[in-house]
C-alpha positions as CSV (number, residue, x, y, z in Angstrom):
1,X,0.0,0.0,0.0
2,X,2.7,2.2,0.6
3,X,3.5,1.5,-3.1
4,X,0.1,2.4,-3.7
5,X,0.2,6.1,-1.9
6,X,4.0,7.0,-3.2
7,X,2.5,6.4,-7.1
8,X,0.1,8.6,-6.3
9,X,1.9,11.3,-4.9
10,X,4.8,10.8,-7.2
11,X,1.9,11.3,-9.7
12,X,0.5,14.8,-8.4
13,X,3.9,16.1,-8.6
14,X,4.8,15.0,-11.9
15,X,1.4,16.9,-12.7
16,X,2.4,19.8,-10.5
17,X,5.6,19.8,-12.2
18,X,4.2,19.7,-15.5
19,X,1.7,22.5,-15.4
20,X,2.8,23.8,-12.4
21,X,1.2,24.9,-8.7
22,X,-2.5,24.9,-8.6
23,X,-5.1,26.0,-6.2
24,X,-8.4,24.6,-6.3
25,X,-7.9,22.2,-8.9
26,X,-6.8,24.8,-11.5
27,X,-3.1,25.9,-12.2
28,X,-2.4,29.6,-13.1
29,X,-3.8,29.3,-16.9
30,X,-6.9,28.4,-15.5
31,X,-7.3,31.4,-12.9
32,X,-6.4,33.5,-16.3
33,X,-9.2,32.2,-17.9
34,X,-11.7,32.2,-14.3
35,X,-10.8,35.6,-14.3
36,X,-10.7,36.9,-18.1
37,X,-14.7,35.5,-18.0
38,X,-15.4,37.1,-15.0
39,X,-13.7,40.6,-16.5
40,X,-15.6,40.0,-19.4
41,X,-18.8,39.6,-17.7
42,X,-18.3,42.6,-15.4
43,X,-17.4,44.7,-18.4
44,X,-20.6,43.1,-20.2
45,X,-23.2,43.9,-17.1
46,X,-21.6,46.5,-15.7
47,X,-20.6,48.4,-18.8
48,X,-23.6,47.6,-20.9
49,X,-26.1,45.6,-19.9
50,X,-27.4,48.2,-17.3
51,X,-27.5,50.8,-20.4
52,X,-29.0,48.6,-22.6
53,X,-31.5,47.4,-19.8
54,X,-32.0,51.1,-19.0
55,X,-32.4,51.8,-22.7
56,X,-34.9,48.9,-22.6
57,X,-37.1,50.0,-19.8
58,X,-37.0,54.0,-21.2
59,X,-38.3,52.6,-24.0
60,X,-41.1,50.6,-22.7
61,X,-42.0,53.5,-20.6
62,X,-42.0,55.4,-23.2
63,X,-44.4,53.3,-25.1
64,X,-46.4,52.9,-22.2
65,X,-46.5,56.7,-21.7
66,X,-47.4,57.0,-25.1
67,X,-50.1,54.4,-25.0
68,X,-51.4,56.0,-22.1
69,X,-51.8,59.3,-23.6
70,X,-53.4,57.7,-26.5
71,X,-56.1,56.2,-24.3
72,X,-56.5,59.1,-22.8
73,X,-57.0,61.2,-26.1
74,X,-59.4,58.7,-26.9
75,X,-61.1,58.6,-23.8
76,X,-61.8,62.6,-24.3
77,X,-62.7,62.1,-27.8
78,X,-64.9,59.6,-26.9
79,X,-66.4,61.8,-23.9
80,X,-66.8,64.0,-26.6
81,X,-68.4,62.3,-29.0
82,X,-70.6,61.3,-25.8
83,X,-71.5,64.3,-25.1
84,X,-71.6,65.7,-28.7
85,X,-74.9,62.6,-29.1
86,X,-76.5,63.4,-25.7
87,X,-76.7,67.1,-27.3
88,X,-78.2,65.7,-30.2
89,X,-80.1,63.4,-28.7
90,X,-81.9,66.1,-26.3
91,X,-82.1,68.5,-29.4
92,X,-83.9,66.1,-31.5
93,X,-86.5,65.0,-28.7
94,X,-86.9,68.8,-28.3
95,X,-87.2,68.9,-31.7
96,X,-89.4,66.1,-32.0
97,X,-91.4,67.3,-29.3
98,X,-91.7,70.7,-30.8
99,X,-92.9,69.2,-34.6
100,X,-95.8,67.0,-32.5
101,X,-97.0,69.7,-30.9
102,X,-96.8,72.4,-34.1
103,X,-98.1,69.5,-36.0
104,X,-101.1,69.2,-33.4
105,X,-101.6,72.4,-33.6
106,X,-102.1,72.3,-37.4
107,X,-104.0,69.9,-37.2
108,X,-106.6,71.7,-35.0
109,X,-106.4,74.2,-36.7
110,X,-107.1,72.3,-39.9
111,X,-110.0,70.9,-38.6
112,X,-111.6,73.9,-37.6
113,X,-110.8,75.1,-41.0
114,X,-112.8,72.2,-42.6
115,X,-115.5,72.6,-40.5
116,X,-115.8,76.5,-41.5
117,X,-115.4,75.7,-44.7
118,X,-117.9,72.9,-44.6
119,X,-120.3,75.4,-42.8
120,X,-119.9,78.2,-45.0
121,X,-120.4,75.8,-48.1
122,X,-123.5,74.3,-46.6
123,X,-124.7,78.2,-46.1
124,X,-123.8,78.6,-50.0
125,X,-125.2,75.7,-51.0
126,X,-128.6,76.5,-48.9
127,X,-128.4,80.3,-50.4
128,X,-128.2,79.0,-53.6
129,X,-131.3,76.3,-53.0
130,X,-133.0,79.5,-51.4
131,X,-132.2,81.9,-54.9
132,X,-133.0,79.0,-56.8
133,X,-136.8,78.4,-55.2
134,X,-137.3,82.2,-54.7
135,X,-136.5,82.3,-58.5
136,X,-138.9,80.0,-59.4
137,X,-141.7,80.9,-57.2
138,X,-141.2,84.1,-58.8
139,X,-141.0,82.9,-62.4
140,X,-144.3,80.9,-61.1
141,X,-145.9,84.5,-59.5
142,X,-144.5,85.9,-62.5
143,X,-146.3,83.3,-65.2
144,X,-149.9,83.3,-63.2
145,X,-149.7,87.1,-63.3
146,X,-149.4,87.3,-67.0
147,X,-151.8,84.3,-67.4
148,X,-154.1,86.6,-65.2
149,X,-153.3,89.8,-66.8
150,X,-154.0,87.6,-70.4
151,X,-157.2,86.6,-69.1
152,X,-158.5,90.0,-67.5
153,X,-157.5,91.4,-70.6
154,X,-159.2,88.9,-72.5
155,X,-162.6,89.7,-70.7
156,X,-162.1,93.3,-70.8
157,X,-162.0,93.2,-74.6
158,X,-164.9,90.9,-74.5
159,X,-166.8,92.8,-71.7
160,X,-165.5,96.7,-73.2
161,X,-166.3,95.8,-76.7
162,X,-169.9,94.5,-75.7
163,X,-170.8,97.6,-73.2
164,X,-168.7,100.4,-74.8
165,X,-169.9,102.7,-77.6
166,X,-167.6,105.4,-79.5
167,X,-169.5,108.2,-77.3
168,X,-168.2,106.7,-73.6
169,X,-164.9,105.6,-75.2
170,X,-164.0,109.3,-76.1
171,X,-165.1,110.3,-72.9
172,X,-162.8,107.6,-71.1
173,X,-160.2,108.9,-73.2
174,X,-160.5,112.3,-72.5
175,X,-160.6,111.5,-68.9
176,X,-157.6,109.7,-68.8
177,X,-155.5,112.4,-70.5
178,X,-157.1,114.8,-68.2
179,X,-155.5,112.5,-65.2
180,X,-152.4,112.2,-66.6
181,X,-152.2,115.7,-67.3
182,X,-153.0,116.5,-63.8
183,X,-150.2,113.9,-62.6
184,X,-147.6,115.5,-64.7
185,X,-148.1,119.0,-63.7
C-alpha cells in the first residue's frame, strides 16, 4: 500500500511539475481564464447591460406613456363624442317634441278650418237652393200674373167691346188724359 500512496503522490507532482502549482484544482492558466470570464462579464453587465437594460425600460415606458396618452385622447374624444350625441339626442327629442306639438296644432287648426269651410259651403249651398226656389216661385208668381193679366184682358175686350160705344170711349179717353195731365203737372 505504501506503493500504492507513493505512485500517487509521485503522480500529483509529476502533474504539479508539469503544469505547475495549482489552487483549487486549476493551475495559473486556469485562474487566467476564471478571471478573463469574470472581467468579461463585469465589463458586459456592468458596462452595458445596465445601459441597454436602461435603454430597454426607457423605452417601454415610453411606449407605455405613449399608450397612455393615446387612451387618454381617446377617452376625451370619446367623452366628446358622448357628449356631442347626448346634445343631439336632447335637441332632437326637443325637436321632436316641438314638430308633434306644431303639427297638433295644425291639425286643429285644420280641422276647424274644414269645419268652417264645410259650414260656410252648406250656407252657400242653402243660399243658392234658397235663390233658386225664390226664383222659381217668382218665375211661377210671375207666369200666373201674366196668365191673369192675359185673361182679365181677355174679358175686358170681350166685356168693353160689348158695353162700350164710340160716345163713352172718347169720354174715357179724354178723362184719362185729363189724369195724366194732372199727374204730370
Amino acid at each position: 500500500m505504501a506503493e500504492t500512496v507513493h505512485s500517487g503522490a509521485a503522480a500529483h507532482t509529476e502533474v504539479a511539475e508539469h503544469h505547475g502549482p495549482t489552487n483549487l484544482g486549476l493551475n495559473a492558466e486556469g485562474w487566467v481564464y476564471v478571471g478573463l470570464t469574470i472581467f468579461l462579464l463585469l465589463a458586459i453587465f456592468v458596462g452595458k447591460a445596465p445601459k441597454k437594460i436602461a435603454a430597454i425600460l426607457d423605452q417601454r415606458i415610453a411606449d407605455t406613456r405613449r399608450q397612455l396618452d393615446e387612451a387618454k385622447a381617446i377617452r376625451a374624444e370619446a367623452e366628446a363624442l358622448l357628449a356631442e350625441a347626448k346634445a343631439t339626442r336632447k335637441a332632437a327629442s326637443g325637436d321632436a317634441e316641438n314638430i308633434v306639438k306644431h303639427a297638433e296644432a295644425e291639425a286643429v287648426a285644420l280641422v276647424k278650418k274644414a269645419e268652417a269651410d264645410a259650414d260656410a259651403l252648406v250656407k252657400r249651398r242653402r243660399q243658392m237652393a234658397d235663390d233658386k226656389i225664390a226664383a222659381a216661385e217668382r218665375q211661377a208668381v210671375e207666369g200666373v200674373r201674366q196668365a191673369a193679366a192675359d185673361a182679365a184682358t181677355r174679358t175686358a175686350r170681350t166685356v168693353i167691346a160689348s158695353k162700350l160705344t164710340a160716345a163713352k170711349g172718347k169720354a174715357l179717353v179724354d178723362q184719362a188724359i185729363e189724369d195724366l195731365d194732372k199727374r204730370l203737372h
